[in-house]
N, C-alpha and C positions, 0 to 999 in steps of 0.2 A: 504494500500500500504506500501512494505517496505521501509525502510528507505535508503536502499542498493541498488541497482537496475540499472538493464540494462534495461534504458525506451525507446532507441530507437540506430535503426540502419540503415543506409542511405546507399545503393550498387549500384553502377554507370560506367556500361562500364570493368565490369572485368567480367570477362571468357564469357560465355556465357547470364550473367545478363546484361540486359541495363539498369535500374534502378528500384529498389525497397526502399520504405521507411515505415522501420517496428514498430510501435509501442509495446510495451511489456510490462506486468505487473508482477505483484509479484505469489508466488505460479510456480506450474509446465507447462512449454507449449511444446508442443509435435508438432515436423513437418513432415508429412507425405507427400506423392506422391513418383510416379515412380520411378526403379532405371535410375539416368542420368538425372534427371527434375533440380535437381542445391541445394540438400539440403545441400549436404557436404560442398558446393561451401562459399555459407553462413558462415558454420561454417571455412571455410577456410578465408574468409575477416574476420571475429570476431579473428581469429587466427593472423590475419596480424598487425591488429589493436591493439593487445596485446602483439607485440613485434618480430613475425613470419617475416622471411627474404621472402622476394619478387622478383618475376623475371618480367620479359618485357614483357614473354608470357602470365604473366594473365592477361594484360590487352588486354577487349576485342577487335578482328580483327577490325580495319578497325578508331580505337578509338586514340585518341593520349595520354590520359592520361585515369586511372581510379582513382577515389573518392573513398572514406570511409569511413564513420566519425560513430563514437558511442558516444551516453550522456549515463552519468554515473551518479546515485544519489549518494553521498554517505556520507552525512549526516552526521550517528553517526558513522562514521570509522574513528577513529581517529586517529588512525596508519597509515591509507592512505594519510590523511588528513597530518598528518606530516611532510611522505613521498615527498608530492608535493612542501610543505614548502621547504623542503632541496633543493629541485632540483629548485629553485625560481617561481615555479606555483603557484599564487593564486587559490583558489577555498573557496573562501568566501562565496557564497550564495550554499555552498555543491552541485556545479555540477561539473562534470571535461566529457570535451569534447574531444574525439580527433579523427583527423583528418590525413587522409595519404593520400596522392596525391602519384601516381604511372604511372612514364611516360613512352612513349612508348620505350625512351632511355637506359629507366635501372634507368633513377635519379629518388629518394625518399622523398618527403617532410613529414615531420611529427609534426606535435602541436599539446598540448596539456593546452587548455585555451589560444588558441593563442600563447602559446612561442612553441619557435623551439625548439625541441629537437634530440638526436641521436636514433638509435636503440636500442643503449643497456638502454639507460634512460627508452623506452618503454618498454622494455622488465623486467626491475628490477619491476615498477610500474604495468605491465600485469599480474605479477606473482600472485598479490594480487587483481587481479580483474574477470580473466576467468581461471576455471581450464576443460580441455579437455581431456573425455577419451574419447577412443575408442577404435578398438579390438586390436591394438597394444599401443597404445599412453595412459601407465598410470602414465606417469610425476613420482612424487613425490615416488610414492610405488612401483616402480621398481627401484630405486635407491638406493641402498644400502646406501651410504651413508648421505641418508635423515631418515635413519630407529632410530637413535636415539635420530634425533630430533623430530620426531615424536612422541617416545614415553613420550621425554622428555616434549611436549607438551598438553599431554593425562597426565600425572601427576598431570596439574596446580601448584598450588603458593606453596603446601610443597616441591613439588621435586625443584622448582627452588632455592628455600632458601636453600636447603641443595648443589644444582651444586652451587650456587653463593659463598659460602664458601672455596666449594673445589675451584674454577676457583680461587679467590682470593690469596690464598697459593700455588696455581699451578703458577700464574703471576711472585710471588717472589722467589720460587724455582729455577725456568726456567731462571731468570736472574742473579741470585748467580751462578747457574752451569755454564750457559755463561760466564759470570767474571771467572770463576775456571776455565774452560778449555780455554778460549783466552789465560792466563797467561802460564798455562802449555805450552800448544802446541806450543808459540811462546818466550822460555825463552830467547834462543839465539839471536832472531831480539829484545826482549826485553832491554837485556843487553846493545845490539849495542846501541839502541835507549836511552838509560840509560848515557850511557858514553858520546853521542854525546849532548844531552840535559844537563847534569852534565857540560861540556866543554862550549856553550855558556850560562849556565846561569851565570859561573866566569864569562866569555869573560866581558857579558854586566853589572853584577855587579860589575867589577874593572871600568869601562870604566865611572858608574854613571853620564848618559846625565839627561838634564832636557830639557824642551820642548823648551823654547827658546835661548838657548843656542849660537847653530850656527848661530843664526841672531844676536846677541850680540858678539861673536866672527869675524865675518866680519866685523859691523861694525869699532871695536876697530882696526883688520889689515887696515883697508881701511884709518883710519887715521894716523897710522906712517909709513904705505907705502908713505899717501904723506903729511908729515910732512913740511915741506922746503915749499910745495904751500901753504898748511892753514895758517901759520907763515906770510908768504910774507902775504897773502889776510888779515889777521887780522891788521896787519901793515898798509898796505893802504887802510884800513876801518880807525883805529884809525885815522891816518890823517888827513884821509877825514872829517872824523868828527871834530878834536883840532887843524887841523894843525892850526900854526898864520896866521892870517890875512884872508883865504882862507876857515877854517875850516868851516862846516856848522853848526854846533852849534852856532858860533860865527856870521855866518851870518842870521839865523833864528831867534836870539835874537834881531840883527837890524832891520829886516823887523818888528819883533814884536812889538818892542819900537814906528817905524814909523807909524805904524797904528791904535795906542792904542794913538797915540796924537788927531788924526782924528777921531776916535770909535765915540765922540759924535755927530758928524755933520748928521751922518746918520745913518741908520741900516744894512745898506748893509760893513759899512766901521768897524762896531763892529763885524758882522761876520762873516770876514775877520780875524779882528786880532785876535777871537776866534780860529780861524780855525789854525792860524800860531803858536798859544799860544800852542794849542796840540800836531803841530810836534815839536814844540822846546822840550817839558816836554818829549816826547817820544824818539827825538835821543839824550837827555842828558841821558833815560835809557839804550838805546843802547850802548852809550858811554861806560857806566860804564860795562856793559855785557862782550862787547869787551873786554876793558881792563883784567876783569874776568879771560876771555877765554885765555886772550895773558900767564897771569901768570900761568893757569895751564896746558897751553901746554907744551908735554915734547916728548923727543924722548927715550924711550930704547928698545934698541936693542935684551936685552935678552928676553923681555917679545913680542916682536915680535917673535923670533924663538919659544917662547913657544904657542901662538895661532895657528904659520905655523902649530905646531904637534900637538895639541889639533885640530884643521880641519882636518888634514890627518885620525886621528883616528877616526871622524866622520864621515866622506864620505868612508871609510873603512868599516866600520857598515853599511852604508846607503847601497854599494852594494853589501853586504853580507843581511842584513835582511829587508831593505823596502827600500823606496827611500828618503823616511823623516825621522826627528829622530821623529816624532811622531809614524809614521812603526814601528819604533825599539822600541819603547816603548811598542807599543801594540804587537809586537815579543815578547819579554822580559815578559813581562804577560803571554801570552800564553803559553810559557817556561815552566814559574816557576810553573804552573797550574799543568801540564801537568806530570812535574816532581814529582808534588805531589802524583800525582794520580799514578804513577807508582812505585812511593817510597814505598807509604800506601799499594800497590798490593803487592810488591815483599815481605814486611813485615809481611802483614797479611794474605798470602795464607792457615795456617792454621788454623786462625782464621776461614778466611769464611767456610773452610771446616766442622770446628764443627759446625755452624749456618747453612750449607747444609745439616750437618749430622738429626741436630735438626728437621730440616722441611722436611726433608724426613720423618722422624717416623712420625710426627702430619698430613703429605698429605697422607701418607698410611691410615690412620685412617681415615679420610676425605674422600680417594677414597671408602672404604668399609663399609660408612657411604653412600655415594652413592649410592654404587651396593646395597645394605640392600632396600631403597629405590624406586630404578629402579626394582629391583625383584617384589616388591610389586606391583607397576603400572602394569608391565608386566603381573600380574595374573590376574590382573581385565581388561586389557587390552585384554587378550584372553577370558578371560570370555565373554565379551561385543560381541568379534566380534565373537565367537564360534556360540553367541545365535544369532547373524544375520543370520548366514551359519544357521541356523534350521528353522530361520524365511523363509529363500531362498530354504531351503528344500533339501538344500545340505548334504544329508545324508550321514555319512562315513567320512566327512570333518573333520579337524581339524586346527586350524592357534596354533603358540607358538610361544614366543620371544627366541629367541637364543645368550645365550650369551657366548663372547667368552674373557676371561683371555689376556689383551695382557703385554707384558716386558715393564717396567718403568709405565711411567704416561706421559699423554697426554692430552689437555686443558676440554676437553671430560668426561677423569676418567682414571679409567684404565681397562676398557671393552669395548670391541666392540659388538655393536648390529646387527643382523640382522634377518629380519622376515620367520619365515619354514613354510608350509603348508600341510596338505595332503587332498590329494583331494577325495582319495579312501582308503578303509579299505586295509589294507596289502600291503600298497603301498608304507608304510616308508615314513616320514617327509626330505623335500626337500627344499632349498633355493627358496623361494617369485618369484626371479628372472628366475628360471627354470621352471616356470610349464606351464603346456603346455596349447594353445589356444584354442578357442573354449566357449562353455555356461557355462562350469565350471571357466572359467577363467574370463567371465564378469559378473557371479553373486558373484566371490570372490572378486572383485575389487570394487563391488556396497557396499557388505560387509562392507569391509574395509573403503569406503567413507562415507557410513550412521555411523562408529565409528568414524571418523575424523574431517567429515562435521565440527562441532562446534570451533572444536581446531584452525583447517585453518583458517576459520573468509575468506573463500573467496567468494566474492560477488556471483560470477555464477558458474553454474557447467555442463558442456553438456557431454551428453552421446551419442557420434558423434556411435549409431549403437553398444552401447556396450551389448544389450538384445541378439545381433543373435545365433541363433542355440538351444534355448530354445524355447518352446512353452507350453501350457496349464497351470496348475498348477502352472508355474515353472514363467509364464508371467504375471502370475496375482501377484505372491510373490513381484518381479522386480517392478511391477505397484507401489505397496505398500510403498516398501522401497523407491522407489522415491518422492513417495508422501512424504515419513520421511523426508528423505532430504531439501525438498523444505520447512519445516515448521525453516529450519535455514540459508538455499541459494537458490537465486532463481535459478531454472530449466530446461534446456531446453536437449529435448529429441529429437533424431532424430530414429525413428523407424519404423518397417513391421509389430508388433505387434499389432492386434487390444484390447488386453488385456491393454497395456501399454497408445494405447491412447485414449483408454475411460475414463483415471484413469486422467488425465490431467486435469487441469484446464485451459486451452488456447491451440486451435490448427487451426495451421497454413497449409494450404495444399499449395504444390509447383507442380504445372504444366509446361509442355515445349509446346509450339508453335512457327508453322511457319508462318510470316509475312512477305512479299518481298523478298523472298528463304534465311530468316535471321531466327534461332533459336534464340526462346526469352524464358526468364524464367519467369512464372508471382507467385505470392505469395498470395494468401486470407486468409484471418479471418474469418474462420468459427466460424455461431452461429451453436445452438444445432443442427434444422436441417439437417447443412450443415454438421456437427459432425457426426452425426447417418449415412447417404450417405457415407461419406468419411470411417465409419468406417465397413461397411458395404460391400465397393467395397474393405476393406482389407480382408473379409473372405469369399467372393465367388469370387473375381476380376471385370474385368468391367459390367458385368451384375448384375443389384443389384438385386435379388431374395427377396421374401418378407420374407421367412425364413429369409438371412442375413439381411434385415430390420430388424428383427423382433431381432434377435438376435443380434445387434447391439446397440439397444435400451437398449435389458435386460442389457446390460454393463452398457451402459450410468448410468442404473437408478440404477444401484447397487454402485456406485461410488457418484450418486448426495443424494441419500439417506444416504450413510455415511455420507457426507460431508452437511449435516444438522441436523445430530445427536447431 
């Protein structure tokens, strides 16, 4: 068993399935039955389950919600594995589940290991789990602009050490030019910007606040604003304390004497006069503070109008650059930052221009160190899938990377890729993306995926129907290459070819029934038997004749005898 693997898949109450629960193994499985029995349907839940947008109407009539759920091994995928890390999914014991609930309202539940996630979470993570052709549906290699990562992938580890160079000299290019052309483009808001930062960085270096400043300045107005009352209050403190006869000093001293005569009689009456002995020691310190305070109180008046203006100038600033002067201070930073940076720009515009001049010659060489590179991949890359097309018996065929020269440099290179094909001799090589439908176009796309299959590292691969309009020779090629396939992703085939699924190693037949005037879809696991019948009613149809017995078997046995060779 692989380590990768779609081991199972649970279908409940959508379209016309009421529940099915599929086991699956590694190697190729092929699902077969009528058209309209629910095979696509399947592949259409495995589609939903990989990230596919969903309507109300698949779930089935009469149903309120439909289920979903697929387990997933995946083990040694470490990339995958990653993957879920980032998005906070554990999958420690290497399974990853998930599960969509799809209600009759239109809402979406979806988890994966039990956490909730969105659509597009599934969908980034489905990319690397199910890939789905079919005779329109070839994802990746109809998209142009997947064609050089593709290639760049079929390369392996030389070609990325040589883009990882170039990408690196391309990062610091692209951010010198950026720097060179903000400056150019904007000299005039520059200037502005220049002279107005130039203006408060004097403002605030004449002005030199420091962080506690203004609370040191109020306090100091707050006491000669009211000078005359501190004066009076220190006054009738001092009193209070020396006056003759009344002072309390003077009288703390007699209560102390009177109970320092009495201290011995008891414990209670020592401390007492302990207690009286501490406030006496403490208001003869107060005393002397006072007095302190009295001598160095003073009134001047100039040094009050100079705090009045040293605050005006601070709250001046406060509602010009913050509301604190600690604002203003971290304005004042920000400033002189700021001014550096535009100082150093205006300065050295042709400096950086020579260091862009410099790394432009060194990424030219870099990019054509690349392309040297990508040509080479590119030949062996056609090579590879030429000999598919001959394996597939697509005679006349031909695939080639196409490359196209673009202006400047781009994170990429500086060539744009895209794949031609021809399909017939004298037909002239045409863009991947233009060729037309039909058996030449699903054995060019099988091609193309038996040269991939390894690079992608993607778990599943179904071929929703991509054999049709081929027959004989041409289905046993198809059979083949799938089987290629499956020895690096597991496989699942949906096909009419009796060629195709004898070649299988698991097949699944889908029939439709009626139960209580309700269409139901059912699903079996055929053994060999039930293989040999099922393949059998593909090349005579419902009546199985012992010819197509007969020749249904020679399939079988021409496939199980390889596959013990």
């Amino acid at each position: 068993m692989k380590a990768n693997m779609l081991e199972n898949l649970v279908i409940e109450n959508f379209a016309i399935i009421e529940k099915i629960d599929l086991q699956f193994e590694d190697g190729m499985t092929v699902l077969t039955g009528e058209t309209g029995a629910g095979k696509s349907i399947i592949i259409g839940a495995l589609l939903l389950l990989t990230g596919g947008r969903a309507s109300s109407e698949m779930v089935r009539h009469g149903s309120k919600k439909a289920i979903l759920q697929a387990v997933f091994s995946i083990t040694t995928n470490q990339s995958l594995l990653t993957l879920l890390i980032q998005h906070g999914i554990e999958a420690d014991d290497g399974q990853m589940i998930i599960y969509r609930e799809l209600n009759h309202n239109g809402r979406s539940v979806i988890r994966i290991n039990g956490v909730l996630i969105n659509l597009k979470t599934l969908s980034i993570i489905g990319r690397q789990l199910v890939d789905i052709q079919g005779q329109n549906d070839t994802q990746q290699l109809l998209n142009v602009d997947e064609h050089i990562q593709l290639l760049d992938a079929f390369g392996g580890d030389m070609l990325l050490q040589v883009k990882s160079a170039y990408q690196s000299e391309f990062l610091e290019f692209r951010a010198i030019t950026q720097r060179i052309r903000k400056i150019q483009t904007s000299q005039q808001e520059m200037t502005q910007r220049l002279d107005l930062l130039q203006f408060q960085q004097q403002e605030l270096m004449e002005a030199d606040l420091s962080l506690n400043e203004e609370n040191d300045l109020l306090d100091a107005r707050g006491k000669l604003l009211n000078y005359k009352k501190i004066a009076d209050r220190l006054q009738n403190t001092q009193f209070a304390l020396n006056g003759e006869q009344t002072g309390a000093i003077d009288l703390l001293a007699e209560a102390m004497h009177e109970l320092q005569e009495i201290a011995a009689y008891d414990n209670t009456y020592a401390e007492l006069a302990k207690t009286i002995a501490d406030s006496y020691y403490t208001a003869q310190e107060v005393g002397r503070d006072v007095d302190e305070q009295i001598g160095a109180l003073t009134y001047d008046e100039s040094e009050l109008l100079r705090i009045e203006e040293r605050l005006q100038l601070i709250h001046g600033l406060e509602r010009k650059y913050g509301t604190t002067v600690a604002d203003v201070l971290a304005f004042q930073e920000k400033v002189n930052a700021e001014l550096a940076t535009l100082v150093d720009d205006s300065f050295n515009v042709d400096k950086l221009q020579v260091k862009q001049n410099s790394l432009r010659q060194s990424l030219r060489q870099k990019a054509m160190r690349l392309r040297e590179v990508r040509q080479q991949v590119a030949r062996q890359l056609e090579q590879d899938v030429n000999q598919q097309l001959s394996d597939l018996l697509m005679t006349g065929s031909e695939f080639a990377v196409h490359f196209e020269p673009i202006e400047g440099f781009i994170s990429s290179g500086s060539d744009s890729v895209e794949f031609y094909v021809q399909t017939n001799i004298g037909e002239g090589m045409a863009p991947l993306v233009k060729i037309a439908s039909g058996g030449e176009t699903a054995r060019l796309m099988l091609a193309l995926k038996t040269t991939f299959a390894k690079q992608q590292h993607i778990i599943s691969i179904v071929f929703d129907e991509a054999d049709t309009g081929v027959s004989g020779r041409v289905a046993q090629a198809i059979a083949k290459k799938m089987l290629t396939i499956a020895a690096d992703s597991q496989v699942f085939a949906i096909t009419h070819l009796p060629q195709v699924a004898a070649a299988a190693t698991h097949h699944f037949l889908i029939a439709k029934t009626t139960e209580h005037d309700r269409t139901i879809t059912q699903v079996s696991s055929l053994d060999e038997s039930g293989r040999e019948r099922a393949i059998a009613m593909m090349l005579s149809g419902d009546k199985v004749s012992k010819t197509a017995l007969a020749n249904a078997k020679d399939l079988r046995r021409q496939y199980t005898k390889g596959a013990t060779k």
